[in-house]
C-alpha positions in Angstrom: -87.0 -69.5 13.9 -88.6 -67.0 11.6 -86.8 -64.0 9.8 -87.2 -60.3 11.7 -90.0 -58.2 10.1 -87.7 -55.7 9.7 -85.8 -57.2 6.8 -87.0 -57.0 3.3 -85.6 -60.1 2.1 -83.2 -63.0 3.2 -79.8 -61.0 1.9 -80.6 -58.5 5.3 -80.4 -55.1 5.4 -77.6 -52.5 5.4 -76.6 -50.8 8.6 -74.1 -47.5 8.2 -72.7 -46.3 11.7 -70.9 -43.4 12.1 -69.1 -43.1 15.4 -67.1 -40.4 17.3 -64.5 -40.0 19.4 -62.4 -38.2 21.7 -58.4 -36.5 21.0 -57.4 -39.4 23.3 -59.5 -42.1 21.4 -61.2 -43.3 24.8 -64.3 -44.9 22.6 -61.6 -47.3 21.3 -59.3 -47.6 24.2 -62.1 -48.2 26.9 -63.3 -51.0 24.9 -59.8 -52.8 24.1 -58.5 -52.2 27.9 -61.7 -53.8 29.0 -62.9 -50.5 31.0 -66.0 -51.4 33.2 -68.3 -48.5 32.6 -67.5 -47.0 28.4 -69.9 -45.2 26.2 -70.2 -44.4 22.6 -71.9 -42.2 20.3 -73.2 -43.0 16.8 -75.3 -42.0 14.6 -77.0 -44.5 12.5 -78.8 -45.4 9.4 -80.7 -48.5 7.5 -80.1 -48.8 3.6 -78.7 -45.3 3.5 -82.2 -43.8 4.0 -81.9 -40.1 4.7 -85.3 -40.2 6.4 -84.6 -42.6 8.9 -81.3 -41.2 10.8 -81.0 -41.7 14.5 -78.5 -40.9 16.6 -77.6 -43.0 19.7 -75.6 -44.3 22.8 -74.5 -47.1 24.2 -73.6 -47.5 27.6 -72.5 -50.2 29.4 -71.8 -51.4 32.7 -69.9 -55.2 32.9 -72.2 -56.9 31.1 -75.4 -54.5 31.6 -75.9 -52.6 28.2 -78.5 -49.8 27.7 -79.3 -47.9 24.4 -80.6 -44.5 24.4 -81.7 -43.1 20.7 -83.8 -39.8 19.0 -84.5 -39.3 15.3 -82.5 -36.6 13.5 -83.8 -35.3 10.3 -81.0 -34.6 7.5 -80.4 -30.8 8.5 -79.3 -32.0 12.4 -77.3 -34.8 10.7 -74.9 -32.5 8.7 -75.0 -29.5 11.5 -73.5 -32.6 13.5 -71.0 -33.8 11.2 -70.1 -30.2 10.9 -69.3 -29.7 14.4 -72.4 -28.0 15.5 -74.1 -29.6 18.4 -75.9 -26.4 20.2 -79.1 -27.7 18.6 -78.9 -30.5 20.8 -79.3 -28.5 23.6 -82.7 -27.9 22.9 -83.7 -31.1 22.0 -86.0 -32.9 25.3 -84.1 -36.7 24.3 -81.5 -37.5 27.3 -79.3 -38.6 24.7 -79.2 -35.6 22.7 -78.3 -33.9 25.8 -75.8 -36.3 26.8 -73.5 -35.5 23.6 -73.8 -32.2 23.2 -72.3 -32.7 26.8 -69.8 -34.9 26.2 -68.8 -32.8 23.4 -68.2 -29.7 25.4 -66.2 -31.5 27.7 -64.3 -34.2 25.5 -64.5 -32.5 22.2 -65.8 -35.4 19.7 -65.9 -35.5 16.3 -66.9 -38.4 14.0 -64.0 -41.0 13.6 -65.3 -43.9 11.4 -68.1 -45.4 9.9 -69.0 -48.8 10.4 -70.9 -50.5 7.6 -72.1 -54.1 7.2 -75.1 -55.9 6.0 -77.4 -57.7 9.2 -79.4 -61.0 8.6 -82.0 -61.3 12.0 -83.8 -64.4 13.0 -85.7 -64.6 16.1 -87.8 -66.3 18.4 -90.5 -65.6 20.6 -90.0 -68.2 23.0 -87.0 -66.8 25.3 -86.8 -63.9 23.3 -83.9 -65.3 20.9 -82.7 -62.8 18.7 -79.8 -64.4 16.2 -77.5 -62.0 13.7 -75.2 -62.4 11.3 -73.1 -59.2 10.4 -71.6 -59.9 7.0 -69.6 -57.6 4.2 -68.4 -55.4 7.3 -67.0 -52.6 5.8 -65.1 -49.1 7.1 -65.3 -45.7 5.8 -62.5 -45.3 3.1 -62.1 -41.7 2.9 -65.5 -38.9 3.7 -67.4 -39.6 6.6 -70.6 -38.4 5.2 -72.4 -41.6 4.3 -74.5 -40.0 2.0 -72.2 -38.3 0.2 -71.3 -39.2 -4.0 -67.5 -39.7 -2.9 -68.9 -42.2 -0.2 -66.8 -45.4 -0.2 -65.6 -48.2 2.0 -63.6 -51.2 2.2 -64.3 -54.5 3.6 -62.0 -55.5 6.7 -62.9 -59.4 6.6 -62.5 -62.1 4.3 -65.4 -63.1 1.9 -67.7 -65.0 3.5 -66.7 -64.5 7.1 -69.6 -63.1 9.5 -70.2 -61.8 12.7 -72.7 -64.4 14.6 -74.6 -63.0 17.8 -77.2 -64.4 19.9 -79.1 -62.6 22.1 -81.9 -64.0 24.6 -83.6 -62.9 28.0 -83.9 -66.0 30.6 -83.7 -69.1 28.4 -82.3 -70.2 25.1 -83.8 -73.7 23.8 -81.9 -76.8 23.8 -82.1 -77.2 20.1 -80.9 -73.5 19.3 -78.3 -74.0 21.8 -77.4 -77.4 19.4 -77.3 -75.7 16.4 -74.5 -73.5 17.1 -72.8 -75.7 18.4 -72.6 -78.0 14.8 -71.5 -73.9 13.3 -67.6 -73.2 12.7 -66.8 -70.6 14.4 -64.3 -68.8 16.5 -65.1 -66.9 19.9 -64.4 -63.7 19.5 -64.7 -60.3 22.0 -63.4 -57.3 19.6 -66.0 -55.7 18.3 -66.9 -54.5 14.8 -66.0 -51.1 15.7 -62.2 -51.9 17.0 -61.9 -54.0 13.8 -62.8 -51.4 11.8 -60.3 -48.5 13.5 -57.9 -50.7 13.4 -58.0 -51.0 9.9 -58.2 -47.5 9.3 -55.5 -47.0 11.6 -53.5 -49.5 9.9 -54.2 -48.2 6.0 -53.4 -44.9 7.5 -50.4 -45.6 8.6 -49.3 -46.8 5.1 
């Protein structure tokens, strides 16, 4: 397997998700309870670049996920963060549409950022895609990731990592006997519950 293009070197690149939520914190609930059809919104950044912002959505369906996605510029971020989505109105992307939307109806805000460094190895053959999330981090107090007083804390131990593997039809044998010689725990919470829960739980304190 050879490293994604995308990363500069073999430490990964930094990924800084912020995600929002209903009053009745359905984003999280949906997930937890299993709920067959759950969305969420998030906008998202690489290495804390202010010129390459995107805000997205991720559907799914059992286990049918799509992604939907349109570049915001640094103005639209903050107008978002803000509380002002009636920009998005007049934007042609389906998923700046779709929150500005949801908004009206379910009154979102941004809840959480979800930060952690992604190492990406793939394949051609089968399409493998391999990740390992590591340092996963939540939002310790702003939400604006670009903001001086921007901080977070890591909600896993040192050295412990999310491993995902992706692949269309077929995975080869000697991937498939790779993983199997890793330690490693199946696991189906996601980063994102992880890291509310941690906020939740320092919260609380």
């Amino acid at each position: 397997m050879k490293m994604d293009e995308n990363m500069p070197n073999k430490n990964g690149y930094l990924i800084s998700s912020i995600y929002f939520d209903d009053r009745s914190h359905s984003a999280v609930t949906d997930k937890v309870s299993g709920t067959r059809f759950r969305k969420k919104f998030r906008i998202r950044t690489y290495g804390l670049n202010d010129g390459l912002i995107r805000l997205e959505c991720k559907s799914k369906f059992d286990e049918y996920i799509s992604k939907t996605s349109a570049r915001l510029n640094k103005e639209e971020y903050e107008q978002i963060l803000r509380g002002e989505f009636d920009f998005l109105l007049h934007r042609p992307e389906k998923v700046c549409q779709e929150l500005y939307f949801y908004n009206r109806i379910n009154s979102l805000k941004p809840i959480v950022v979800v930060e952690y460094r992604r190492e990406v190895y793939v394949l051609p053959l089968g399409n493998v895609r391999i990740t390992f999330d590591k340092d996963i981090s939540v939002s310790g107090g702003t939400l604006n990731i670009f903001a001086r007083d921007y901080c977070t804390t890591k909600v896993l131990p040192e050295g412990v990592m999310v491993l995902e593997v992706k692949y269309d039809d077929y995975i080869p044998i000697y991937i498939l006997q790779l993983l199997q010689n890793i330690t490693a725990e199946h696991c189906a919470i996601s980063k994102y519950v992880m890291c509310r829960e941690r906020k939740r739980f320092k919260s609380a304190r």
